[in-house]
C-alpha positions as CSV (number, residue, x, y, z in Angstrom):
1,X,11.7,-62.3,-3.7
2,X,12.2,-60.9,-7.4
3,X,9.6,-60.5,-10.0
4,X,10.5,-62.7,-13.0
5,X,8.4,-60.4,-15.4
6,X,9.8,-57.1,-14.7
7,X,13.4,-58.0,-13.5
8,X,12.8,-55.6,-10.4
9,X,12.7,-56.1,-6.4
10,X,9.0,-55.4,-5.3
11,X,8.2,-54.0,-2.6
12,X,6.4,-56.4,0.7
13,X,3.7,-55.7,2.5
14,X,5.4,-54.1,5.2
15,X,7.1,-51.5,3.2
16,X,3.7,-50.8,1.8
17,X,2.4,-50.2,4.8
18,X,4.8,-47.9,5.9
19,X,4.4,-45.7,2.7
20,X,0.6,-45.7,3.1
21,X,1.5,-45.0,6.8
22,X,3.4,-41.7,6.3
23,X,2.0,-40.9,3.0
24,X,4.8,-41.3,0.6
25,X,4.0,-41.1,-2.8
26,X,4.1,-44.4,-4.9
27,X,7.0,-45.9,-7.0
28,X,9.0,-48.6,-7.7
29,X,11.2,-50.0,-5.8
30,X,15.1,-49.0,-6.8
31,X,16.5,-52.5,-5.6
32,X,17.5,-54.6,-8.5
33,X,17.5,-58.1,-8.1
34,X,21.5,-58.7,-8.9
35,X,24.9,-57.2,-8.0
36,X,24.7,-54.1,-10.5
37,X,28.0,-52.9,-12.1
38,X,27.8,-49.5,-10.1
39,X,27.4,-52.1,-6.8
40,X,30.2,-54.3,-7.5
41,X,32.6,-51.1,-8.9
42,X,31.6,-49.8,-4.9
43,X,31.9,-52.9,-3.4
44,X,35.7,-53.1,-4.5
45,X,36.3,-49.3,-3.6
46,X,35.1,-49.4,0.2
47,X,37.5,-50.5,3.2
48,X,34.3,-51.1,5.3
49,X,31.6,-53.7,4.7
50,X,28.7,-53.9,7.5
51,X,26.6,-57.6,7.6
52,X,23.7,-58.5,9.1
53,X,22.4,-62.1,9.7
54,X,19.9,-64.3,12.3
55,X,21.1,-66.6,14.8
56,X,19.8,-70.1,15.4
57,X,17.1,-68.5,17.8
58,X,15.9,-66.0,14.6
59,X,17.5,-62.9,15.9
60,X,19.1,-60.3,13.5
61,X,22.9,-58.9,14.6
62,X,25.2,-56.7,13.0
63,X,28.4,-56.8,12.6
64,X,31.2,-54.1,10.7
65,X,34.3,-55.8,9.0
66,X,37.5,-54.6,6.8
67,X,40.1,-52.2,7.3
68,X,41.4,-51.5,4.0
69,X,40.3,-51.6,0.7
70,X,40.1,-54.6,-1.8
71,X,39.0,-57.1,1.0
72,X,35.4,-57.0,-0.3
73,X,35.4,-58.4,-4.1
74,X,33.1,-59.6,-6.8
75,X,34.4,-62.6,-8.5
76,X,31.9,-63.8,-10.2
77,X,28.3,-62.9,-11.8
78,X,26.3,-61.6,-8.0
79,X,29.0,-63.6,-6.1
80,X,31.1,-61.3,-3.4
81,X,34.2,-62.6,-1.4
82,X,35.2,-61.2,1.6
83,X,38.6,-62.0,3.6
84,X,39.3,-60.6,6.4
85,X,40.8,-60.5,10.1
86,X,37.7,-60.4,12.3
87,X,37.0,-61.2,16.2
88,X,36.2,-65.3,16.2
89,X,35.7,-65.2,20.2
90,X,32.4,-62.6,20.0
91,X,31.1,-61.0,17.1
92,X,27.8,-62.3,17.0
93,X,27.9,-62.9,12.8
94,X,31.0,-65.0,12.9
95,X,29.3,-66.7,16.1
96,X,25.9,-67.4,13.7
97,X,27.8,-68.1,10.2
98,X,31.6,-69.3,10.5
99,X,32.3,-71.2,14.3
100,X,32.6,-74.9,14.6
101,X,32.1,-77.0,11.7
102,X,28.6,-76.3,10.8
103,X,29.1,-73.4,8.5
104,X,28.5,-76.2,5.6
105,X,24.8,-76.2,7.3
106,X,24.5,-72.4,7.1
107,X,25.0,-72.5,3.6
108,X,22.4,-70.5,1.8
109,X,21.3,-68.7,5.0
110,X,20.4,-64.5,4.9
111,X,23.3,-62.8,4.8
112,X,22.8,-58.3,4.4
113,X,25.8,-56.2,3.8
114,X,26.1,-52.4,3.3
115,X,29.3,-51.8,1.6
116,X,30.6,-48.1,3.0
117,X,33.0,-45.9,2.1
118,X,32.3,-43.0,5.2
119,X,35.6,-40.9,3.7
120,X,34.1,-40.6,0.7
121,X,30.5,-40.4,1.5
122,X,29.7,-43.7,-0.4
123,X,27.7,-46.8,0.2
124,X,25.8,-49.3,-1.4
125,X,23.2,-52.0,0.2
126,X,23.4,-55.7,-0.6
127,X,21.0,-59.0,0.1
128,X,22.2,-62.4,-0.4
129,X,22.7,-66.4,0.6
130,X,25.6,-67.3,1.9
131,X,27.6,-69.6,-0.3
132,X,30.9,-71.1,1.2
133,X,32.3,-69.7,4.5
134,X,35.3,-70.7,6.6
135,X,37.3,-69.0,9.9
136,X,41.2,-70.1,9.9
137,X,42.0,-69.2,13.3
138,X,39.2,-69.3,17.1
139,X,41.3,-66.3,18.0
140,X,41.4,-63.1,15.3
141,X,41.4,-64.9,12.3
142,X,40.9,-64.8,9.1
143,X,37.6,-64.5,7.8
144,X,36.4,-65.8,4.2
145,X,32.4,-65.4,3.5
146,X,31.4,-65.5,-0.3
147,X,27.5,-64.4,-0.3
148,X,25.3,-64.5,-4.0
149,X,24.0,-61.1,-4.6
150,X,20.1,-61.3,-4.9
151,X,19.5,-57.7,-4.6
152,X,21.7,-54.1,-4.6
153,X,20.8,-50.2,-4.0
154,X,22.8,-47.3,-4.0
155,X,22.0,-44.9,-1.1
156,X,22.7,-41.2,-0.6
157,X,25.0,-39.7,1.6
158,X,22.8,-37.3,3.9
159,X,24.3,-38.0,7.4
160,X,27.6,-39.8,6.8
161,X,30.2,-38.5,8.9
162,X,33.1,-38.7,7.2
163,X,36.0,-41.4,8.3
164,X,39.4,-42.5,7.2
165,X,39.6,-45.6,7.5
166,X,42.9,-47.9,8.6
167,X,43.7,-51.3,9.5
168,X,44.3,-52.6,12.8
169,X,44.8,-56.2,14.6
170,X,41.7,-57.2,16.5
171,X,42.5,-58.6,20.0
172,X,39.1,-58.8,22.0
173,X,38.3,-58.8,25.1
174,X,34.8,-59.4,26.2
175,X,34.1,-56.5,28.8
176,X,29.9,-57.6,29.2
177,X,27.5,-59.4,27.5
178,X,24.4,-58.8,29.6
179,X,21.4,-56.8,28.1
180,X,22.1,-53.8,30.8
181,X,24.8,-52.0,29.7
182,X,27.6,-50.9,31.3
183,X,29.0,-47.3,32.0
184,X,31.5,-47.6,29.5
185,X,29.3,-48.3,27.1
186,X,26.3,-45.9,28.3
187,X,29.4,-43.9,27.8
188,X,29.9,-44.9,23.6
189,X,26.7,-44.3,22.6
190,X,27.0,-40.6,24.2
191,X,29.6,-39.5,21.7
192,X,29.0,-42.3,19.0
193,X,27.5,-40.5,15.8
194,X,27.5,-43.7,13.4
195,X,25.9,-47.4,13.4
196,X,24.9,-50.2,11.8
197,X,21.3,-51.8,11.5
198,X,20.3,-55.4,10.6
199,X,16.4,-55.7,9.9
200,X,14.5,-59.0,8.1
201,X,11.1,-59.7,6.7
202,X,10.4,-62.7,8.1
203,X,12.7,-65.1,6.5
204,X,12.2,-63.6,2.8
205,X,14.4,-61.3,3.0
206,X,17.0,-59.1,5.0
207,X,18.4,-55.2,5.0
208,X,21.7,-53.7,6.5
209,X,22.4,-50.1,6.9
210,X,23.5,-47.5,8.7
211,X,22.0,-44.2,10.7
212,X,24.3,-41.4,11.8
213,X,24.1,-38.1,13.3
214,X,25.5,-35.9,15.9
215,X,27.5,-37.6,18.3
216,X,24.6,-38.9,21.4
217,X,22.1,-38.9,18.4
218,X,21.1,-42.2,20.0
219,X,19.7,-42.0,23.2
220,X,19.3,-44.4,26.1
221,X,15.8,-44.3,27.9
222,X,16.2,-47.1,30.7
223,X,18.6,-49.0,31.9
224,X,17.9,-52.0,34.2
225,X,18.7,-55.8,34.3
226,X,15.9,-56.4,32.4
227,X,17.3,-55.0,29.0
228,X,18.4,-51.0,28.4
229,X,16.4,-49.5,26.2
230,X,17.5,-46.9,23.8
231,X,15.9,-44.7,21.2
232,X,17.1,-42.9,18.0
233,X,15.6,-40.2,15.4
234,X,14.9,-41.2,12.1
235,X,15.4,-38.5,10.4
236,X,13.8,-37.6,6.7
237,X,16.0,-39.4,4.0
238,X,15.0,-41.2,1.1
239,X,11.6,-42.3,1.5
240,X,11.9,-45.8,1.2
241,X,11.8,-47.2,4.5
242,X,13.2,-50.6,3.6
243,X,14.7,-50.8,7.6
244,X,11.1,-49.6,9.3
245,X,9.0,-51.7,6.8
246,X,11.1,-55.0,8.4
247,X,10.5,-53.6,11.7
248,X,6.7,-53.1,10.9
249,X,6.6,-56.7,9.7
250,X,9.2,-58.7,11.9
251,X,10.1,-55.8,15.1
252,X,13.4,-57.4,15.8
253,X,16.7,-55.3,14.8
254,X,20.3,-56.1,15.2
255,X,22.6,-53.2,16.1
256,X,26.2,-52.6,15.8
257,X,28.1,-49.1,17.5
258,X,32.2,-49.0,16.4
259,X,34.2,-47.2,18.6
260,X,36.7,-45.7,15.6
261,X,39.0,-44.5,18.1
262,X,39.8,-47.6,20.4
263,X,38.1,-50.8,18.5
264,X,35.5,-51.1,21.2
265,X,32.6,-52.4,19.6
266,X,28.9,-52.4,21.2
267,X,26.7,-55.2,19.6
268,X,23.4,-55.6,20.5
269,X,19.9,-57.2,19.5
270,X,16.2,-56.7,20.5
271,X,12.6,-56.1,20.0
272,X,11.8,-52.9,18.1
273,X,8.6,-50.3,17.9
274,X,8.4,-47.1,15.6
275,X,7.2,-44.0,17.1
276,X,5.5,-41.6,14.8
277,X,4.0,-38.1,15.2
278,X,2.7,-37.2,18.9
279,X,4.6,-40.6,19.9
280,X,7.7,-39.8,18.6
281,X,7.5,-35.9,19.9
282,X,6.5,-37.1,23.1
283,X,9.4,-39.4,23.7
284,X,11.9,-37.5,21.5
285,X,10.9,-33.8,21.8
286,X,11.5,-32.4,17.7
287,X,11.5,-35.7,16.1
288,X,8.1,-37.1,13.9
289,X,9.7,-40.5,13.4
290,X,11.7,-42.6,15.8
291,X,12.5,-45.9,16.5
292,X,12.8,-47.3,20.0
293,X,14.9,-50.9,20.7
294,X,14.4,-53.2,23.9
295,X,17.5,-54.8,24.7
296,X,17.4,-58.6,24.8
297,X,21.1,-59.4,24.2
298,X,24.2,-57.5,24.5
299,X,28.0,-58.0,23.6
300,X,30.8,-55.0,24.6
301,X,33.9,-56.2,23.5
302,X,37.3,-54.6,24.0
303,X,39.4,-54.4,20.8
304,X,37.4,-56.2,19.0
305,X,37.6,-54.4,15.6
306,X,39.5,-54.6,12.6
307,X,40.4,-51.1,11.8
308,X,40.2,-47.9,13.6
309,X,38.8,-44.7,12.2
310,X,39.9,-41.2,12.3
311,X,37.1,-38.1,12.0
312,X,36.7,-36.3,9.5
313,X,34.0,-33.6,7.9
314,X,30.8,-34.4,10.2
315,X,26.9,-34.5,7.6
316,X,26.4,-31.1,7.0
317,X,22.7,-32.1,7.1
318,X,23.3,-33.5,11.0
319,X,20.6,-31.7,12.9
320,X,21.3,-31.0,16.9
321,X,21.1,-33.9,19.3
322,X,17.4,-34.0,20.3
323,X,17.1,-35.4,23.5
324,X,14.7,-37.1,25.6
325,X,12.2,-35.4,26.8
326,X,12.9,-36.4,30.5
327,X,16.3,-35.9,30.0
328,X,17.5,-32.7,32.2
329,X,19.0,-29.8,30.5
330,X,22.1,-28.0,32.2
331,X,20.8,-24.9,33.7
332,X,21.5,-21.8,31.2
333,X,23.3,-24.7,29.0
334,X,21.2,-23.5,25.1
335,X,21.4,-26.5,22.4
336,X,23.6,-26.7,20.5
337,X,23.1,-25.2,17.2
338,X,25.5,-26.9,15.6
339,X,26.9,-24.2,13.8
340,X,27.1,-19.4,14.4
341,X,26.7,-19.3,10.4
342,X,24.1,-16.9,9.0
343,X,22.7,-16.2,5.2
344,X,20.8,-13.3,4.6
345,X,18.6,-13.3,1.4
346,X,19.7,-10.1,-0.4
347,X,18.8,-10.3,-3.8
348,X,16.9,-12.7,-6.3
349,X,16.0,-12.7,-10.0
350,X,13.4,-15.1,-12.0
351,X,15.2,-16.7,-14.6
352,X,12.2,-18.4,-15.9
353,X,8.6,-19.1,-14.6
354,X,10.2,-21.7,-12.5
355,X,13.8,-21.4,-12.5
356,X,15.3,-18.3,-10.0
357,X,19.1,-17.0,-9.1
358,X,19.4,-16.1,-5.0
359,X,22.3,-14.3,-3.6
360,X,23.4,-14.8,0.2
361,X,25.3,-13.1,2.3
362,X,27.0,-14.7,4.6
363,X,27.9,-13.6,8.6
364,X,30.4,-16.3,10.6
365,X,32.5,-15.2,13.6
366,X,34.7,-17.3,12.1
367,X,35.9,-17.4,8.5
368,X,34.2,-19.6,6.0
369,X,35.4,-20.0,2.4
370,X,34.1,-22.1,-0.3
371,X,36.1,-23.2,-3.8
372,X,33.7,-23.5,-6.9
373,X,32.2,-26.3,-7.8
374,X,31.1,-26.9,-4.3
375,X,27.4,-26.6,-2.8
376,X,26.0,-25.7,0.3
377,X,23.6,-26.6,3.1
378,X,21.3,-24.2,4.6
379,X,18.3,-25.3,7.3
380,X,15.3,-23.6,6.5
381,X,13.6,-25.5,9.4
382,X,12.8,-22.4,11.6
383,X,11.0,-21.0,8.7
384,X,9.0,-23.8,7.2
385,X,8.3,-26.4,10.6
386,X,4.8,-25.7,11.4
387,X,5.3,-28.3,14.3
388,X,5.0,-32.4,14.1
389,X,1.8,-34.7,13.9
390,X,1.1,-37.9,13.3
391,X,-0.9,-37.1,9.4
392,X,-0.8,-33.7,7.8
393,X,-3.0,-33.9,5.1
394,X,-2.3,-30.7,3.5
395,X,1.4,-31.4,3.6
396,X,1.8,-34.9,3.6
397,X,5.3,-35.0,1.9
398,X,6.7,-32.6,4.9
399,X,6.3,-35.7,7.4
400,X,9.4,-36.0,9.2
401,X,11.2,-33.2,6.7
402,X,13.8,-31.5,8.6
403,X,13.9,-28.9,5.9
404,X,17.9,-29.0,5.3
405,X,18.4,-28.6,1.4
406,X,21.6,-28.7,-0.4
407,X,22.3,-26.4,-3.4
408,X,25.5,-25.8,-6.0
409,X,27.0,-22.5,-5.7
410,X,26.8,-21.0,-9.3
411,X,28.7,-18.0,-8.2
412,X,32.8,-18.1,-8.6
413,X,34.5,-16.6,-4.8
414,X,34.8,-13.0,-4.8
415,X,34.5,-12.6,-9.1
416,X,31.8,-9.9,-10.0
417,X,30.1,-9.9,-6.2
418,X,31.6,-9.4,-2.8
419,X,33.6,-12.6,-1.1
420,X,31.1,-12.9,1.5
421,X,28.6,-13.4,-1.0
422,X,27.1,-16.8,-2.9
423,X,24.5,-17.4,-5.2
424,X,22.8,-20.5,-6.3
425,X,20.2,-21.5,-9.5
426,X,17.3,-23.2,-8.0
427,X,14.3,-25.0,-9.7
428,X,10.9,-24.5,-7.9
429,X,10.7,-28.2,-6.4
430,X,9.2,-28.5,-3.1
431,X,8.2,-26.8,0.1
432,X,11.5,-25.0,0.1
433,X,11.9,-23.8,-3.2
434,X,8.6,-22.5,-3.4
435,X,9.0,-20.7,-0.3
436,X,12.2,-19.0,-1.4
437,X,10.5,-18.0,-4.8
438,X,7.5,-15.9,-2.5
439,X,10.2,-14.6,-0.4
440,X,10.7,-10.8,-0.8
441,X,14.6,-10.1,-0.5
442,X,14.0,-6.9,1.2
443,X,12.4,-8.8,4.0
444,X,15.1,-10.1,5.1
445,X,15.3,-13.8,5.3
446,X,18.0,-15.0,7.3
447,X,18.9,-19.0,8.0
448,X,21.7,-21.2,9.3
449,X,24.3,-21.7,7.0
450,X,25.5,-25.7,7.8
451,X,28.6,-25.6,5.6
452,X,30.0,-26.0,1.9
453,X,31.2,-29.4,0.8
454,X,32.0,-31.4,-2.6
455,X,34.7,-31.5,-4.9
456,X,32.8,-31.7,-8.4
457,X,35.7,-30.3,-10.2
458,X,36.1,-29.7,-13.7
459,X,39.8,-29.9,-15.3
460,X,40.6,-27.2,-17.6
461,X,44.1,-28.8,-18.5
462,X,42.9,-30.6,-21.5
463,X,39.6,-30.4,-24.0
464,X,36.7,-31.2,-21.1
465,X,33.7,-33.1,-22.3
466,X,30.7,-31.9,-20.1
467,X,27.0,-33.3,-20.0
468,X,24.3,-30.9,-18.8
469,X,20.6,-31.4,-18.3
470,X,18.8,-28.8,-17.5
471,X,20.3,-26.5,-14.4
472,X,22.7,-29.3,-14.1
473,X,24.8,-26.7,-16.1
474,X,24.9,-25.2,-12.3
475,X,28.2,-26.6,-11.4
476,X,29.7,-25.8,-14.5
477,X,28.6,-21.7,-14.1
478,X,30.7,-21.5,-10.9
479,X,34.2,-23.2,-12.6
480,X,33.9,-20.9,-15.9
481,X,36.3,-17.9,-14.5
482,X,39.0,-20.7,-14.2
483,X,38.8,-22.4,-17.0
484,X,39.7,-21.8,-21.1
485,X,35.9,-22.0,-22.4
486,X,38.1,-22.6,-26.1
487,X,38.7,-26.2,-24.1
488,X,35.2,-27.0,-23.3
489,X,32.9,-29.1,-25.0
490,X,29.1,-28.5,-24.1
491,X,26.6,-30.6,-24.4
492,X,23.9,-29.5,-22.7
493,X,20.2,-30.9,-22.8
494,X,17.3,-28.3,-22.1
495,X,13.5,-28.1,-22.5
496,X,12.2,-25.2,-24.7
497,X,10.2,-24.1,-21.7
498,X,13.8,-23.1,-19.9
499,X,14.9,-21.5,-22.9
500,X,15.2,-18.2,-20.5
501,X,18.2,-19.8,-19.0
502,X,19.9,-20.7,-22.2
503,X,19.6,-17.1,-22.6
504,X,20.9,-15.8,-19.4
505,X,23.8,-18.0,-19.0
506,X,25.0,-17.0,-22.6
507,X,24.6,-13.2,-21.7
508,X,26.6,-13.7,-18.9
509,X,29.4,-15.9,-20.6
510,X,29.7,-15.0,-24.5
511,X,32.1,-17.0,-25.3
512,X,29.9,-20.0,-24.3
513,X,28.3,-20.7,-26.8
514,X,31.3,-21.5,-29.3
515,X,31.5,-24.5,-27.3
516,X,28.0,-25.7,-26.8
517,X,26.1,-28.2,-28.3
518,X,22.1,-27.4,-27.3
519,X,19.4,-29.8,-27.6
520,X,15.8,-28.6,-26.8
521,X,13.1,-30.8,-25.9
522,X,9.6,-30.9,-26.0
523,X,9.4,-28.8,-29.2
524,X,5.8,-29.9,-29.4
525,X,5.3,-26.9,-27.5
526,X,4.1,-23.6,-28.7
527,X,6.2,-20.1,-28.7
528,X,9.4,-19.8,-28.0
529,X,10.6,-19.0,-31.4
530,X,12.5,-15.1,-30.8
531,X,14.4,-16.4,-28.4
532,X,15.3,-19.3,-30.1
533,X,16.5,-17.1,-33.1
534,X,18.2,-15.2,-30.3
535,X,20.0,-17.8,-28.9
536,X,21.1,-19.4,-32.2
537,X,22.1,-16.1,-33.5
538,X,24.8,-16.7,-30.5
539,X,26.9,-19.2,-32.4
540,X,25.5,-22.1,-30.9
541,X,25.2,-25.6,-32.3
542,X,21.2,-25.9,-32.1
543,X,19.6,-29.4,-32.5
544,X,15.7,-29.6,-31.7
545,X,15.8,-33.1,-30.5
546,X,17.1,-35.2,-27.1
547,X,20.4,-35.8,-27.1
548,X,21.6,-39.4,-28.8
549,X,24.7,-41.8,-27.8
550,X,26.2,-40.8,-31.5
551,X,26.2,-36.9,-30.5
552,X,28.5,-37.5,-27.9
553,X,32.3,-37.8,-29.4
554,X,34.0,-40.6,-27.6
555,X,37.1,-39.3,-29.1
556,X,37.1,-35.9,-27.5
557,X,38.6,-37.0,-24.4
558,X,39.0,-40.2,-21.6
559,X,37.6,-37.6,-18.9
560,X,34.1,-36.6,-19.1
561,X,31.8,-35.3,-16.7
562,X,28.0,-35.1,-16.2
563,X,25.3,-33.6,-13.8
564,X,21.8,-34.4,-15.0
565,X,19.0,-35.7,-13.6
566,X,18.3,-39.2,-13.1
567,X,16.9,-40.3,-16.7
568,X,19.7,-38.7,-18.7
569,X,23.0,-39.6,-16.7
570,X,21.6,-43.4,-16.5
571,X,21.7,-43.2,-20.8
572,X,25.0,-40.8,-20.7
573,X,26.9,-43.7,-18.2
574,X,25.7,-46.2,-20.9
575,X,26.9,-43.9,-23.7
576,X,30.1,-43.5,-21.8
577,X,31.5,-47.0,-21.1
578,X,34.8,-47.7,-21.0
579,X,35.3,-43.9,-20.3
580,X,36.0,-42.1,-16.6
581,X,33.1,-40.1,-15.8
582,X,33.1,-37.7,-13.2
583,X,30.2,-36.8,-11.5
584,X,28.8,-35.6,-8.5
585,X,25.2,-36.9,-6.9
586,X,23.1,-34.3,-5.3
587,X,20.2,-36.0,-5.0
588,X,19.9,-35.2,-1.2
C-alpha cells in the first residue's frame, strides 16, 4: 500500500512495532512506490534475480533465477520481464506461478524479487503483481514472468560475499522433499554463507532478500521427522527491518540456500519466531537478534540451478560463526577469528571540534597491502560490547551493533609515513567514533584489522570533475600523489564550522587549491572570518553559498565522480544526467 499524498511507501504496523521494539529511531520509509531509475539501471546490470511468492495454501517460498546478465529487464514504466531457463519439475515459485494452465488465474498475485549482483556487491529490492507469465517446456524450460513494480529500495552491501556469476543448464533431480533434512543437505547449510528470504504482511504486501555470513552462519537446532529446525543471526544492518516486521505480523518465511558450486539448491518454508536479547544469547551465544524457522516443507533438488557461482572476496564485515550454544566445541579447537590482522592506534590529530586524522599500524603474519582509494574494516567489538540484553536504555542504538565500521584510507601507500602504516579522516558519528576521539594513542589501542576493499578510483588521464561534501574529500586525499592536481576540477561543498579542514588539507597539498571551487554553508554562523581570509588568500575560488546545478560545468568532462552525503549526491546525480558518474557508497 502507497500513500497517494506523499508518493512514499509507509511503513505497517508490524515494522513499527519492530522499531519501537528495538528502539530504532524514527523515519521514513526509503521504499518508493515505483521501479526507480537507479532500480531499473540495477535490475538490467545483475545476472541474479531472487523471487518470492505464496502458494495456494498461503505459504511464502523463494526461489534464485538467471545466470547471466540482461535476462532481468524493464520494458515499460514499473514493468520487469524476466526470461530465463529455470527447474519446471521443483522450484516451488514456478510450481505456485507458471505450471499447468492456470497461470492466467495467478495474474496479479504477490510476486518479491531482490535483483543481486554478489560480484559487485550490488542489489536492489522489488514488490509487485504478477502480470503475464508462461513456462515453454515441464522439463528446464524457459521461464517468462513480467511483474509491475509497486515498490523498490536500494540496500547496502555489508555481508555480500562476493560471486561470479555464470550460466549453466538446469537438470534436476529431486533428492528429498520431506521437512527433515537429509545429510547432504545438513551438509549445505554447514558451509553455505548466502540465502535468500521471502516474507509477507498478510496479503498487502511481500519482501525478498538475502542474509549472508561466514560459511555455517545458519545453524540447524533439531532435526526430526517432524520438521528441522534451523536458526540464523541477524546481524546489525540497516535498521529497517522490513523482513522481521513480516515475520512479526505474518511468522511464515520462505527460504532458498544455492549451492554455487554444484547447482544443488535447498528450498524450504515454515513458521518463524524472532529471538531478541537474553533469547537470542541463550540460543545463539553472541547474537542479540535471531531468527529461528520450523520446517514445514522442504525441497533438495539435484542440479536444479541455472548458473553456478565461483567465490570470490568474502564481507569484510562477516563476523565468526556463532554457534549454538549446545553445540560442542572441539577440544583446544579456539574460534575462528576470522582473520591474524592487528592495528595499533599510534598517532591522532583533531582536525576540528569534530573532525580527527588516526594513523594505524598494521601487524599481519602475512602481507597485506592496500591501493588508494580503498577503505578498510576494523572490529572495535572487543572494545565497545558491554554484553547483549533485551533493552539498553542508555544505548539503545548499540542493540544488536556488532561494532564493525568501515573507513577510507586518506593516506597514499608508503608516501610521507611507513608502508605498514594507514590513516583515515573520521567524523565524530556514533559509539565508535566517539570512542576513538577519547582514546589516548599512547595507550595503545589495538583491534582486528578485517581487510581493505573498494575500487573508488579517480582517473588522472583526462581533466576529472570531482564532487566533495564535507570529508567526502576523503577518497580524493589518498589519490592526490598519483594524479596531476593541474587536471582536477574541485568542487567541494563544506560548512564554515569545518573550515579547519579546508585549512589542513590545503597545507598539506598547495597546489589544491588552483583547482577548487569551495562553497561554505551555514554562513549564518558567527566567526570564522581569519581563516576564511586565510583560506582565500590560498587561490581558491570562494563562494559563500550551497552549491547550484549551474556551478557544475557539464562541459568539463563525460566522467565525473562524487562522494557526499546522502542529500547532496541525490541533487549532484540530478545535476549530472546523461553523464557517467562514479561513485562509491559507504554508507555501511
Amino acid at each position: 500500500m502507497t500513500s497517494l499524498v506523499t508518493n512514499t511507501v509507509p511503513w505497517h504496523e508490524g515494522e513499527e512495532r519492530l522499531h519501537h521494539w528495538l528502539r530504532v529511531p524514527h523515519g521514513d520509509n526509503p521504499g518508493v512506490p515505483y521501479l526507480s531509475t537507479r532500480a531499473a539501471f540495477l535490475v538490467q546490470q545483475c545476472p541474479l534475480v531472487a523471487l518470492g511468492t505464496l502458494d495456494s495454501q498461503g505459504r511464502p517460498w523463494s526461489t534464485i533465477w538467471g545466470g547471466k546478465v540482461g535476462f532481468a529487464k524493464p520494458v515499460a514504466e514499473s514493468l520487469i520481464d524476466l526470461r530465463t531457463q529455470v527447474d519446471s519439475k521443483y522450484d516451488p515459485v514456478v510450481q505456485a506461478l507458471l505450471t499447468g494452465n492456470k497461470t492466467d488465474a495467478y495474474t496479479g498475485k504477490m510476486v518479491s524479487g531482490l535483483a543481486i549482483d554478489l560480484e559487485n556487491r550490488r542489489r536492489v529490492k522489488l514488490y509487485g503483481r504478477m502480470v503475464a507469465g508462461s513456462l515453454s517446456d515441464r522439463d528446464a524450460g524457459q521461464a517468462q514472468l513480467v511483474v509491475h513494480i509497486e515498490e523498490s529500495l536500494g540496500n547496502c552491501p555489508k555481508y555480500m560475499n562476493k560471486k561470479h556469476i555464470v550460466p549453466a543448464q538446469p537438470g534436476s533431480k529431486l533428492i528429498s522433499d520431506s521437512p527433515q533434512l537429509n545429510s547432504t543437505a545438513v551438509e549445505l547449510l554447514s558451509r553455505a554463507d548466502t540465502m535468500f528470504i521471502s516474507s509477507s504482511h498478510g496479503s498487502s504486501t511481500m519482501d525478498t532478500n538475502t542474509r549472508g555470513g561466514p560459511p555455517g552462519f545458519m545453524r540447524v537446532e533439531s532435526n526430526n521427522a517432524s520438521g528441522a529446525v534451523v536458526v540464523y543471526p541477524e546481524y546489525s544492518g540497516n535498521r529497517l527491518y522490513q523482513t522481521l516486521g513480516n515475520l512479526q505480523t505474518t511468522p511464515l518465511a520462505g527460504f532458498v540456500v544455492p549451492d554455487f558450486d554444484s547447482g544443488n539448491v535447498l528450498y524450504f518454508t515454515g513458521s518463524t519466531e524472532i529471538l531478541a536479547g537474553k533469547e537470542a544469547d541463550a540460543i545463539l551465544p553472541r547474537s542479540n537478534l535471531a531468527v529461528r524457522v520450523t520446517i514445514a516443507a522442504a525441497i533438495f533438488v539435484e542440479n536444479g540451478l541455472g548458473f553456478r557461482g565461483e567465490a570470490g572476496d568474502p564481507s569484510p564485515y562477516n563476523p565468526s560463526v556463532r554457534y549454538l550454544a549446545h553445540e560442542k566445541q572441539i577440544p583446544g579447537a579456539k574460534e575462528d577469528s576470522g582473520s591474524d590482522s592487528m592495528a595499533t592506534l599510534i598517532k591522532k590529530e583533531e582536525i576540528t571540534p569534530s573532525i580527527q586524522r588516526y594513523r594505524f599500524r598494521i601487524s599481519s603474519r602475512k602481507p597485506i597491502s592496500w591501493s588508494a582509494g580503498q577503505y578498510v574494516t576494523l572490529s572495535f567489538e572487543d572494545e565497545l560490547n558491554m554484553g547483549y540484553s533485551h533493552m539498553r536504555d542508555d544505548d539503545p542504538t548499540s542493540l544488536n551493533d556488532d561494532y564493525v565500521r568501515t573507513f577510507t584510507v586518506s593516506s597514499y601507500p608508503g608516501r610521507n609515513i611507513p608502508a605498514d602504516q594507514f590513516e583515515i579522516m573520521v567524523r565524530q558519528h556514533g559509539p565508535v567514533t566517539r570512542y576513538l576521539s577519547r582514546v589516548n594513542e599512547r595507550a595503545g589501542l589495538e583491534v582486528p584489522l578485517k581487510g581493505f576493499g573498494g575500487s573508488f578510483h579517480v582517473s588522472g588521464k583526462s581533466i576529472a570533475p570531482y564532487v566533495a561534501g564535507g570529508i567526502g574529500i576523503t577518497p580524493l586525499l589518498a589519490q592526490l600523489p598519483e594524479l596531476d592536481i593541474s587536471q582536477l576540477r574541485l568542487f567541494w561543498s563544506i560548512s564554515i564550522n569545518d573550515l579547519g579542514l579546508v585549512h589542513d588539507v590545503f597545507q598539506r597539498w598547495p597546489q589544491l587549491p588552483l583547482s577548487t571551487t569551495l562553497f561554505i554553508t551555514n554562513m549564518e554562523l558567527d566567526g570564522a572570518d581569519r581563516r576564511m581570509r586565510d583560506i582565500q588568500s590560498s587561490g581558491v575560488r570562494m563562494i559563500r553559498r550551497r552549491m547550484q546545478a549551474e556551478d557544475l560545468d557539464l562541459a568539463l568532462a563525460d566522467v565525473w565522480y562524487l562522494c557526499a552525503g546522502v542529500a547532496l549526491k541525490r541533487m549532484v546525480l540530478n545535476w549530472l544526467v546523461g553523464k557517467t558518474v562514479v561513485y562509491e557508497d559507504f554508507n555501511y
